[in-house]
Biopython code that builds the backbone (N, CA, C, O; Angstrom):
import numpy as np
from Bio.PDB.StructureBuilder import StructureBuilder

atoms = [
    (1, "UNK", "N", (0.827, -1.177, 0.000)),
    (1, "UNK", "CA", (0.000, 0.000, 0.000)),
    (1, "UNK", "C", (0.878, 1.250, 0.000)),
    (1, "UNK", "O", (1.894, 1.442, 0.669)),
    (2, "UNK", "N", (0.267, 2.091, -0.913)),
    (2, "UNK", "CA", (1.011, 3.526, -1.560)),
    (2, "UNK", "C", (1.223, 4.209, 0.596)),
    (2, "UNK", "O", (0.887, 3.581, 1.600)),
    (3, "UNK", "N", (1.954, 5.791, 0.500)),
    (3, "UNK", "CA", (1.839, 6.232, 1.409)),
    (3, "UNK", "C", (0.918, 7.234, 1.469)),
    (3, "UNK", "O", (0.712, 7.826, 2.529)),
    (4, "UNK", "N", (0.018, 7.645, -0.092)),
    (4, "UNK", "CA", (-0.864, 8.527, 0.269)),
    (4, "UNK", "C", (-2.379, 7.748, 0.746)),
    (4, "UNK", "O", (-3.328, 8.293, 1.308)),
    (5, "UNK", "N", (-2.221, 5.945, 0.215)),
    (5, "UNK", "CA", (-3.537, 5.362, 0.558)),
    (5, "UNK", "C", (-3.753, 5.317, 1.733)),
    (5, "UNK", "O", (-4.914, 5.358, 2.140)),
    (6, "UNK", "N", (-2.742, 5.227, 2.542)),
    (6, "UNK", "CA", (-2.818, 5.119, 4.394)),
    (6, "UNK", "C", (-3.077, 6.315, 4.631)),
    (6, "UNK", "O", (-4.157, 6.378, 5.219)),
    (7, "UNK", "N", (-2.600, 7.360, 4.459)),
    (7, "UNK", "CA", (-2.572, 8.767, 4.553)),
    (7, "UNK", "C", (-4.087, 8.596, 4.332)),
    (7, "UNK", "O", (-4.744, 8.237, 5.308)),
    (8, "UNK", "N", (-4.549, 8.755, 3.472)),
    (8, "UNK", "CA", (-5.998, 9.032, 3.163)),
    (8, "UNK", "C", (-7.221, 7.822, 3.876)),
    (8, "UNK", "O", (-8.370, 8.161, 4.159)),
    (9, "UNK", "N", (-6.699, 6.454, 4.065)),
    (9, "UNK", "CA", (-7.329, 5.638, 5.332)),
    (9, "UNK", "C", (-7.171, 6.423, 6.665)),
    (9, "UNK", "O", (-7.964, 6.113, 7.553)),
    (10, "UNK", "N", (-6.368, 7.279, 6.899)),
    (10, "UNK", "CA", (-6.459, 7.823, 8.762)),
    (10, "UNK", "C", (-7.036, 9.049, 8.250)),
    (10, "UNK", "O", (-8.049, 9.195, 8.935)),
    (11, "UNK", "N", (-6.987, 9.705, 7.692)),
    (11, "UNK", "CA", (-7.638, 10.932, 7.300)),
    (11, "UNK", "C", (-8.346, 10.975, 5.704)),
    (11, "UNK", "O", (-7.624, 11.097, 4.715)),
    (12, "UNK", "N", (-9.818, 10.861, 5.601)),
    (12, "UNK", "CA", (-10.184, 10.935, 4.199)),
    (12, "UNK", "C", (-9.978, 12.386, 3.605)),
    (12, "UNK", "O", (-9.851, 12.361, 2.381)),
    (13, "UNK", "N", (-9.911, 13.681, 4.188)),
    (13, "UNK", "CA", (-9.834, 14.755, 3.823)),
    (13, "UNK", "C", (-8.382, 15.438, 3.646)),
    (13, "UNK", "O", (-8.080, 16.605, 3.394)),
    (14, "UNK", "N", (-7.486, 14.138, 3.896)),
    (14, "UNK", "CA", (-6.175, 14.972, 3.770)),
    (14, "UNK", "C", (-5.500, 15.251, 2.222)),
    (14, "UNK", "O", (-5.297, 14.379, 1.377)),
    (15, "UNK", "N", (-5.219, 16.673, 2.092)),
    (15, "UNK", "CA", (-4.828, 17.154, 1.331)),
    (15, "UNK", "C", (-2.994, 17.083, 1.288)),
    (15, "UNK", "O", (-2.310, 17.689, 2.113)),
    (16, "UNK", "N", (-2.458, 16.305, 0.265)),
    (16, "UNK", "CA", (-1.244, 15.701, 0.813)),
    (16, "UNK", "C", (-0.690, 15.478, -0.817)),
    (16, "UNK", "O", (-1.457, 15.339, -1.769)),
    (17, "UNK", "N", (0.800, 15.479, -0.913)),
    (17, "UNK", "CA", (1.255, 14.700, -2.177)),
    (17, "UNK", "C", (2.449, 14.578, -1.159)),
    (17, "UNK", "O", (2.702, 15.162, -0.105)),
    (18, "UNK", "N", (3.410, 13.093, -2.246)),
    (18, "UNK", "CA", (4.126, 12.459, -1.938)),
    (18, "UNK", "C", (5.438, 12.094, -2.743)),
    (18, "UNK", "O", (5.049, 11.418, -3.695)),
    (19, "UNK", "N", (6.806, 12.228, -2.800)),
    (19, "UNK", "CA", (7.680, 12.658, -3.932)),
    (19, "UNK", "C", (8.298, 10.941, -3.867)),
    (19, "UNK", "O", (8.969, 10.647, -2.878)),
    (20, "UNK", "N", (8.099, 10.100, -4.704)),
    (20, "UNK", "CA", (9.111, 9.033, -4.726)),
    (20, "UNK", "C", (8.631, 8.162, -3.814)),
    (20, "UNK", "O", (9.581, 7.450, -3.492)),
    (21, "UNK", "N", (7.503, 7.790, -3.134)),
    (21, "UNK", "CA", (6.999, 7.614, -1.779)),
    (21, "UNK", "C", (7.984, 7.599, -0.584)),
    (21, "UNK", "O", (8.078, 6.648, 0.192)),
    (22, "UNK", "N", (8.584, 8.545, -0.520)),
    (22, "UNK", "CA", (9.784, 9.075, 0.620)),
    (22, "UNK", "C", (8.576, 9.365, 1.576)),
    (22, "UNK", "O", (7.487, 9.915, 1.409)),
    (23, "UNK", "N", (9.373, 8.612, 2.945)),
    (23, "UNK", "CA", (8.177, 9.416, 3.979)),
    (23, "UNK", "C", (9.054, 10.990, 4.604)),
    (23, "UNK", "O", (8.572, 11.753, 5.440)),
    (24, "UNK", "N", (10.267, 11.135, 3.998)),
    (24, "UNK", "CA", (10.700, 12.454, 4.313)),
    (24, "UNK", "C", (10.343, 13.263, 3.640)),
    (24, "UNK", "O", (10.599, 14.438, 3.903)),
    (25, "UNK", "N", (9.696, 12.937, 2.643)),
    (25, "UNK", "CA", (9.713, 13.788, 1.398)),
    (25, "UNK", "C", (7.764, 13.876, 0.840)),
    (25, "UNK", "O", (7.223, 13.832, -0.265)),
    (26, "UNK", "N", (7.291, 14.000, 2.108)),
    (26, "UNK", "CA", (5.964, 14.189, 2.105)),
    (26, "UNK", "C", (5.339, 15.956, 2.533)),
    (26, "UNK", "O", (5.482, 16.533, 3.611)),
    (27, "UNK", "N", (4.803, 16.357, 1.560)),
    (27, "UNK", "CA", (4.174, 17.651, 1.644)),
    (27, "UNK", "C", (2.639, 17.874, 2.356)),
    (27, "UNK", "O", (1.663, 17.906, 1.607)),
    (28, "UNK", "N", (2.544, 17.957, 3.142)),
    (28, "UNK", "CA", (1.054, 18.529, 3.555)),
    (28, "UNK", "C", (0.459, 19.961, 3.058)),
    (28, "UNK", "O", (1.145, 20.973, 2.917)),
    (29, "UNK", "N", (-1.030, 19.859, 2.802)),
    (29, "UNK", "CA", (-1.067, 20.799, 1.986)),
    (29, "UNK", "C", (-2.421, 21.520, 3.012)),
    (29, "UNK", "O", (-3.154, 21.018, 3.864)),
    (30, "UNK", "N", (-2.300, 22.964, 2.420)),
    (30, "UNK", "CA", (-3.945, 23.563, 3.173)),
    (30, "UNK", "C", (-4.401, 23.455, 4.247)),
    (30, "UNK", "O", (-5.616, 23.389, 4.433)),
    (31, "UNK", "N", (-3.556, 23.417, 5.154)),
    (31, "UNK", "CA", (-4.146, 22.732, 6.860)),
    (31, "UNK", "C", (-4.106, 21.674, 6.765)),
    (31, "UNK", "O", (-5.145, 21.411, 7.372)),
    (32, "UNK", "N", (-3.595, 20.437, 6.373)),
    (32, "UNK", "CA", (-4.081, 19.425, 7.072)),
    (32, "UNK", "C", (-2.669, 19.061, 7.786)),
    (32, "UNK", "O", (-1.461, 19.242, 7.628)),
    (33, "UNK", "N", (-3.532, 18.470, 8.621)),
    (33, "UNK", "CA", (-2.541, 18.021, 9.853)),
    (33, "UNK", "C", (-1.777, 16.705, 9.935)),
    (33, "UNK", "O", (-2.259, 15.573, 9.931)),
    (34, "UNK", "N", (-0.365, 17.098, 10.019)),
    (34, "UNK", "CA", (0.508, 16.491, 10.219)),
    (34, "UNK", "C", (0.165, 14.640, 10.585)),
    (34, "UNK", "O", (-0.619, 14.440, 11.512)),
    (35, "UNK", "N", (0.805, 13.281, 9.794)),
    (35, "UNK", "CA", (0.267, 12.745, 10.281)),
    (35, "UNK", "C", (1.518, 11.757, 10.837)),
    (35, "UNK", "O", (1.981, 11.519, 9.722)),
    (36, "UNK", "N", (2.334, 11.066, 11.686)),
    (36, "UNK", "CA", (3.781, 10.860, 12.033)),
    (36, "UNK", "C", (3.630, 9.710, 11.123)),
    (36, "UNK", "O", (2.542, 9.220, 10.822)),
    (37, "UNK", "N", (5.263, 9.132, 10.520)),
    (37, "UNK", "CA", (5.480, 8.113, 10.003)),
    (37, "UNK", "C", (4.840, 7.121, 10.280)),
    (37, "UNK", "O", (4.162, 6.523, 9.444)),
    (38, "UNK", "N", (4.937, 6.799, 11.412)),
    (38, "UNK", "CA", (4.859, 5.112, 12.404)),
    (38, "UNK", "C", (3.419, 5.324, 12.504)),
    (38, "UNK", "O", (2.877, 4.351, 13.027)),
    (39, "UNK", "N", (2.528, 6.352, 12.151)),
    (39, "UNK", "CA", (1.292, 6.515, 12.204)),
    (39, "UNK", "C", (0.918, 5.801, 10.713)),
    (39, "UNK", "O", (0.053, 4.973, 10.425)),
    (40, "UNK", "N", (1.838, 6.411, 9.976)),
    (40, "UNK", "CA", (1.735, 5.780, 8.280)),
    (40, "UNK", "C", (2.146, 4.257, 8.322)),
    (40, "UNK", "O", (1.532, 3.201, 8.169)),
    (41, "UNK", "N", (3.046, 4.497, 8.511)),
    (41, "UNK", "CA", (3.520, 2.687, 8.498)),
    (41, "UNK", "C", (2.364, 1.574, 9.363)),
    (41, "UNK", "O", (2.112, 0.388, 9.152)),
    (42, "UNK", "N", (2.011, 2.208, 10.038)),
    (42, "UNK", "CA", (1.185, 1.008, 10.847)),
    (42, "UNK", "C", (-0.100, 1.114, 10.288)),
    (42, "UNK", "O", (-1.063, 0.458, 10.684)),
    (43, "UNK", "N", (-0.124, 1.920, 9.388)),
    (43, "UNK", "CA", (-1.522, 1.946, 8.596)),
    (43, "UNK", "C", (-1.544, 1.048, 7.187)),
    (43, "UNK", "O", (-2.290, 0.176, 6.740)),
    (44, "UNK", "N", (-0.385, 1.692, 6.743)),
    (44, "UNK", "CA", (0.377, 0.255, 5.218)),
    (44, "UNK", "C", (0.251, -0.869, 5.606)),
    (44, "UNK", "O", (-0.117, -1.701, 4.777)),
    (45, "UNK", "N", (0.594, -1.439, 7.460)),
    (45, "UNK", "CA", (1.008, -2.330, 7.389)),
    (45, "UNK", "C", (-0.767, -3.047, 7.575)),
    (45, "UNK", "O", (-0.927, -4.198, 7.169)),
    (46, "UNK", "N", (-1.536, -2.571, 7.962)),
    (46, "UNK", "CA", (-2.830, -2.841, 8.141)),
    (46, "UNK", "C", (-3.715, -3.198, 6.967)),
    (46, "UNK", "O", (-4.472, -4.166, 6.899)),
    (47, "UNK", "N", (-3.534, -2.412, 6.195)),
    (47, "UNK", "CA", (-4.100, -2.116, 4.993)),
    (47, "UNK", "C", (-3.750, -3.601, 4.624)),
    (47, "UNK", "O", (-4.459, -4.602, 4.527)),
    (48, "UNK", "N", (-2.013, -3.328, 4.402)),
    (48, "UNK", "CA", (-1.180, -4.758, 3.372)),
    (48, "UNK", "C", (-2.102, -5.958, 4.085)),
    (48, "UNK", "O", (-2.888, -6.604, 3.392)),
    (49, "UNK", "N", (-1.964, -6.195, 5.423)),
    (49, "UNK", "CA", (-2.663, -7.418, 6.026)),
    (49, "UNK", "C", (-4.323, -7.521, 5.931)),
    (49, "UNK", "O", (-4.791, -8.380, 6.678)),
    (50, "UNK", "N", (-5.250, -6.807, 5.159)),
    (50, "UNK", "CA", (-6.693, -6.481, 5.131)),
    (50, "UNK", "C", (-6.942, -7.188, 3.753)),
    (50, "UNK", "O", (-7.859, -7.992, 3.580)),
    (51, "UNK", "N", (-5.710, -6.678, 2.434)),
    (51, "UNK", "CA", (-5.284, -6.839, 1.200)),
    (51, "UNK", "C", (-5.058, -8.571, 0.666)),
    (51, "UNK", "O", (-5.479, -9.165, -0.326)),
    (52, "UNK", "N", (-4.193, -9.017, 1.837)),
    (52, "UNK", "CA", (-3.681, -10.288, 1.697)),
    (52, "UNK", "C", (-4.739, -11.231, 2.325)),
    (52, "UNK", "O", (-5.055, -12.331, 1.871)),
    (53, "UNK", "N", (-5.213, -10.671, 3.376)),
    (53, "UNK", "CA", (-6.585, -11.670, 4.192)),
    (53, "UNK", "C", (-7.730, -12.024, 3.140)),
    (53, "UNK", "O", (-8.385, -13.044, 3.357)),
    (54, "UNK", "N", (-8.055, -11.149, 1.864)),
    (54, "UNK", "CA", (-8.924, -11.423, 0.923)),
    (54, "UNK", "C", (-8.976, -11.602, -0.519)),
    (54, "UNK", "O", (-9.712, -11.373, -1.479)),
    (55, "UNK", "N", (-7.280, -12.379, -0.074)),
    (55, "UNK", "CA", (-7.043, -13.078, -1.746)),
    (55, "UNK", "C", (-7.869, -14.154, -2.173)),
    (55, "UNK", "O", (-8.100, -14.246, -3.379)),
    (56, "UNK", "N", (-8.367, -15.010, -1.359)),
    (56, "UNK", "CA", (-9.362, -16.079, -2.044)),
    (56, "UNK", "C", (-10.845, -15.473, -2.599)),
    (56, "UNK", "O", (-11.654, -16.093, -3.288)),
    (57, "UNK", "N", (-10.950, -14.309, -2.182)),
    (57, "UNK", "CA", (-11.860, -13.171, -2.884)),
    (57, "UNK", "C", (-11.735, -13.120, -4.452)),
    (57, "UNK", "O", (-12.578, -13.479, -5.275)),
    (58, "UNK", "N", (-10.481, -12.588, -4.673)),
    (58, "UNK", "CA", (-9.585, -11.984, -5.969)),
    (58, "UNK", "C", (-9.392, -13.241, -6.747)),
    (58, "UNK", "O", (-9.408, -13.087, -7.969)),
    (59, "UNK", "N", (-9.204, -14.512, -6.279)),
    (59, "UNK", "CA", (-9.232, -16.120, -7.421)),
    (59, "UNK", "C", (-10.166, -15.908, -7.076)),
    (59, "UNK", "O", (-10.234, -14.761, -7.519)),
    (60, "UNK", "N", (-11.547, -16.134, -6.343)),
    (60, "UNK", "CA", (-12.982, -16.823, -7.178)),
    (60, "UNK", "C", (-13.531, -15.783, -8.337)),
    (60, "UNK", "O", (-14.195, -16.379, -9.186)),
    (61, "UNK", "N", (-13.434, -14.690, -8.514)),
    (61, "UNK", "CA", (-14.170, -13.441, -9.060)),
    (61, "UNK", "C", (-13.870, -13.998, -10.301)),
    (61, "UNK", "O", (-14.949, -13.915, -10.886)),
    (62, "UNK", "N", (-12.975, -14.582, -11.167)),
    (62, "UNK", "CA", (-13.405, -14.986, -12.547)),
    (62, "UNK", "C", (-13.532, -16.280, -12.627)),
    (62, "UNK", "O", (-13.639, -16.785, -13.745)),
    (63, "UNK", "N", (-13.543, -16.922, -11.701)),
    (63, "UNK", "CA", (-13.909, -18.534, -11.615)),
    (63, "UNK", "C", (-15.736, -18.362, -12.230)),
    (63, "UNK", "O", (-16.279, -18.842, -13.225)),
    (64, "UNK", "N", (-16.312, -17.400, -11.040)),
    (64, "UNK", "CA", (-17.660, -17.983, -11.120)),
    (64, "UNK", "C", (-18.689, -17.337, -12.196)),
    (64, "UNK", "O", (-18.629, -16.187, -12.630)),
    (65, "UNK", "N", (-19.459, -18.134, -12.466)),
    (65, "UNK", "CA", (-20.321, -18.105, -13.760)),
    (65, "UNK", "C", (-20.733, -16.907, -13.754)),
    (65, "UNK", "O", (-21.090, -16.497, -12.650)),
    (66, "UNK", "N", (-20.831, -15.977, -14.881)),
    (66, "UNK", "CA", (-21.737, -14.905, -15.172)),
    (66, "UNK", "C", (-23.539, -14.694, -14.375)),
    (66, "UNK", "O", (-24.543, -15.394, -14.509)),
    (67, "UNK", "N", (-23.301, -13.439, -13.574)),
    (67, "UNK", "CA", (-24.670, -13.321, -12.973)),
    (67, "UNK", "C", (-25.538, -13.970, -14.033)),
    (67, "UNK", "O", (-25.945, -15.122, -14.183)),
    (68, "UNK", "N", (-25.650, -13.104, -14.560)),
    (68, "UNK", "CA", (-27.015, -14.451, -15.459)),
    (68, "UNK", "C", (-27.057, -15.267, -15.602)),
    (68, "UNK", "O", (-28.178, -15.738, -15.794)),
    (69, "UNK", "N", (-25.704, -16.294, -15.640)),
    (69, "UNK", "CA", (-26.380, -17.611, -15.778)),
    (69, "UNK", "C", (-26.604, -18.139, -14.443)),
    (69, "UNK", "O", (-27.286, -19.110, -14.116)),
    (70, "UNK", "N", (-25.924, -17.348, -13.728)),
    (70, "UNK", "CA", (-26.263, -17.867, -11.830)),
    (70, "UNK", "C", (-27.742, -17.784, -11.530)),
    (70, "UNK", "O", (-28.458, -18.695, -11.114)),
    (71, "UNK", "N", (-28.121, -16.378, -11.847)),
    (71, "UNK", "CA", (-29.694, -16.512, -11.603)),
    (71, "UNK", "C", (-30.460, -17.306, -12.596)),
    (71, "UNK", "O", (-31.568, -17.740, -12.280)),
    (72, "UNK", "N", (-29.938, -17.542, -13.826)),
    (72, "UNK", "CA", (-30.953, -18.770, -14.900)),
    (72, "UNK", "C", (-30.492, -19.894, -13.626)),
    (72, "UNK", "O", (-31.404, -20.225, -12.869)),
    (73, "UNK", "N", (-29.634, -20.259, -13.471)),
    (73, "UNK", "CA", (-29.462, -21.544, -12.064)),
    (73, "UNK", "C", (-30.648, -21.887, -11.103)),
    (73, "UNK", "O", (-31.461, -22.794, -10.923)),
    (74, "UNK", "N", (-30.251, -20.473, -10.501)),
    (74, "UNK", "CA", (-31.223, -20.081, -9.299)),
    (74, "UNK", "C", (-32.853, -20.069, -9.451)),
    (74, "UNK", "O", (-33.624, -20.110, -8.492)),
    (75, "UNK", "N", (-33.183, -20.016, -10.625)),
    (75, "UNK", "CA", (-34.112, -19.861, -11.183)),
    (75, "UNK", "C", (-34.685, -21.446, -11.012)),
    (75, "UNK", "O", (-35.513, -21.970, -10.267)),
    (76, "UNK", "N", (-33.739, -21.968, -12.179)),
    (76, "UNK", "CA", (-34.420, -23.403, -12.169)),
    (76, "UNK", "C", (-34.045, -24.263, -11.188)),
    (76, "UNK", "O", (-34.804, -25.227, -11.278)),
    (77, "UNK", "N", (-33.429, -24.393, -10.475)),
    (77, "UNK", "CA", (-33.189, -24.681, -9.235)),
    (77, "UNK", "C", (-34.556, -24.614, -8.316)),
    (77, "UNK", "O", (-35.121, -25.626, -7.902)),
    (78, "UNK", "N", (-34.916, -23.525, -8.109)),
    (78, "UNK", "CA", (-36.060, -23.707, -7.307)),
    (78, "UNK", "C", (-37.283, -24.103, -8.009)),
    (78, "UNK", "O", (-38.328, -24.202, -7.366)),
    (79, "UNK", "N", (-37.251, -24.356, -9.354)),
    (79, "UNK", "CA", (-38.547, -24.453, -10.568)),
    (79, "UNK", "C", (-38.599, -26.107, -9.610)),
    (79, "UNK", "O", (-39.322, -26.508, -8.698)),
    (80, "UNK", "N", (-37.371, -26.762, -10.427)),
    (80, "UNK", "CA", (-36.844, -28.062, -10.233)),
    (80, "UNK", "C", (-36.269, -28.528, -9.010)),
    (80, "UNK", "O", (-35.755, -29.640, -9.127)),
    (81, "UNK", "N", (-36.203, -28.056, -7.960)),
    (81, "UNK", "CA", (-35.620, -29.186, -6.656)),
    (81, "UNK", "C", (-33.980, -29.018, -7.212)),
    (81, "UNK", "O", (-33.396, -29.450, -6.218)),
    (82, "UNK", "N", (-33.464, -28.846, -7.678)),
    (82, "UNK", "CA", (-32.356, -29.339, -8.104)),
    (82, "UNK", "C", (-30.965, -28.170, -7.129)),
    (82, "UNK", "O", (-31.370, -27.313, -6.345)),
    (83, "UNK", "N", (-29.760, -28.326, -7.327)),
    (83, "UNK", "CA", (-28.738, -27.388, -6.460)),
    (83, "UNK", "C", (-27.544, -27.159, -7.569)),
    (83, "UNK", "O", (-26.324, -27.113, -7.412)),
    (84, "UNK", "N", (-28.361, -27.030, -8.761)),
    (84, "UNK", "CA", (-27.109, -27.019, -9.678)),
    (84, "UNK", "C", (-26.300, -25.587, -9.716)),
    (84, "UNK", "O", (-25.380, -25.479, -10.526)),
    (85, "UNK", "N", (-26.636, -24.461, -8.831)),
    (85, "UNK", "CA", (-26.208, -23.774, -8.688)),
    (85, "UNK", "C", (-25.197, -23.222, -7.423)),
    (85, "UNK", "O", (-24.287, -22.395, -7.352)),
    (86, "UNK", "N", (-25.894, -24.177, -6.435)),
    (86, "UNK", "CA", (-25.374, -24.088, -5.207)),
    (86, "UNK", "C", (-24.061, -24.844, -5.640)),
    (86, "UNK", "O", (-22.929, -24.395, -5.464)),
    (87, "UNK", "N", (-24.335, -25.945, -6.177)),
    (87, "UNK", "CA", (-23.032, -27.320, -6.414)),
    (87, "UNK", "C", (-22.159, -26.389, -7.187)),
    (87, "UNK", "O", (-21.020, -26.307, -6.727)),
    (88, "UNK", "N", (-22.374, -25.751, -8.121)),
    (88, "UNK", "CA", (-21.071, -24.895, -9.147)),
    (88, "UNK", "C", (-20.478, -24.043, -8.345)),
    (88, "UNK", "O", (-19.252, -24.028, -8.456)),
    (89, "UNK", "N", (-21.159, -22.985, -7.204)),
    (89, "UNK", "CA", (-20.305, -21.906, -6.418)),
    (89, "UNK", "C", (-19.968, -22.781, -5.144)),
    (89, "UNK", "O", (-19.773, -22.014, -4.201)),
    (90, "UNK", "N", (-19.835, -24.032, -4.788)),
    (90, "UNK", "CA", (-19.200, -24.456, -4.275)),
    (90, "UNK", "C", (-17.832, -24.915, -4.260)),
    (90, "UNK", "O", (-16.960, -24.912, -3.392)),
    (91, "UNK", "N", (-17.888, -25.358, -5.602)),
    (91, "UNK", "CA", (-16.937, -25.623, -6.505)),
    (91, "UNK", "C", (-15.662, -24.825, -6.182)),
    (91, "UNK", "O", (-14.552, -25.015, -5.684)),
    (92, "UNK", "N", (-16.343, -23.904, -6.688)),
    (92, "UNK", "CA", (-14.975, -22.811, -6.643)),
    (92, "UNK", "C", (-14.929, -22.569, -5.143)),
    (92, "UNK", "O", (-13.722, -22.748, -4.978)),
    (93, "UNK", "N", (-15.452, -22.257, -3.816)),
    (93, "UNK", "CA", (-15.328, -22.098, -2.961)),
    (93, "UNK", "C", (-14.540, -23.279, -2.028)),
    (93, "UNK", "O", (-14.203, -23.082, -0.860)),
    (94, "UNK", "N", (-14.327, -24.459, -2.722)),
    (94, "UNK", "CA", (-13.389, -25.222, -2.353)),
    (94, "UNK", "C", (-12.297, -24.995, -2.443)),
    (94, "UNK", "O", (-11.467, -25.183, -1.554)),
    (95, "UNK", "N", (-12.113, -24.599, -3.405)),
    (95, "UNK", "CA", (-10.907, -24.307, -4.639)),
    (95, "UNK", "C", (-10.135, -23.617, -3.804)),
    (95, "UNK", "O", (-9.009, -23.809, -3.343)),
    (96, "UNK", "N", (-11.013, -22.699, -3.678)),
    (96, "UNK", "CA", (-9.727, -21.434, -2.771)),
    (96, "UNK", "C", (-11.168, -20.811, -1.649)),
    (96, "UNK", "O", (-12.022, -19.938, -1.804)),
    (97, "UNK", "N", (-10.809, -21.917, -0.382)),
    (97, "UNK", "CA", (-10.989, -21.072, 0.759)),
    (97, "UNK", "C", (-10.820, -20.480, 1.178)),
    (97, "UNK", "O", (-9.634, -20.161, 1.090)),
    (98, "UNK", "N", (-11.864, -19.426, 2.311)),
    (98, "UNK", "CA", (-10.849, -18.657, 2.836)),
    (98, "UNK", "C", (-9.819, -18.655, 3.838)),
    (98, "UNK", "O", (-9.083, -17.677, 3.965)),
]
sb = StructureBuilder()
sb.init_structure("model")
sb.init_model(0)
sb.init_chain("A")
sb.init_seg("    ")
for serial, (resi, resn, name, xyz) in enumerate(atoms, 1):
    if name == "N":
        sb.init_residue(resn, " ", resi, " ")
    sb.init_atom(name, np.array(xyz, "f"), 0.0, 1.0, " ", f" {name:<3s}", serial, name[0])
structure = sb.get_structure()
């Protein structure tokens, strides 16, 4: 994670640029208030661990079937008794747990 994305996770209104992502070399702009390194860093490092906790997110998203054909599934699924939709997003939810 960049140092202006943390920057802007502890403060959404901060007005800020960043040269090279140097944390010496950070400009605050218009009032906003100062925010300390180790304030930044422990925010990257939060972020990075929020990022990595929801990679089995990021593999299923093109695994699973196009909304429409999920709801044509869902559809006949309940027409028919059947779980042919439940059984396919399981599939992939094996694949990569979380």
């Amino acid at each position: 994670m960049d140092i202006c994305s943390a920057i802007l996770a502890i403060n959404s209104s901060a007005e800020v640029s960043v040269d090279n992502e140097d944390y010496e070399r950070i400009t605050w702009h218009n009032g906003t208030e100062v925010i300390s390194k180790s304030d930044i860093q422990a925010k990257q490092a939060e972020l990075k661990a929020d990022f990595d906790s929801k990679q089995y997110q990021r593999d299923r998203q093109p695994e699973y079937p196009d909304i429409g054909d999920q709801l044509d599934m869902l559809f006949w699924d309940k027409k028919n008794g059947t779980t042919e939709w439940e059984d396919s997003v399981q599939v992939i939810k094996d694949k990569y747990p979380k």
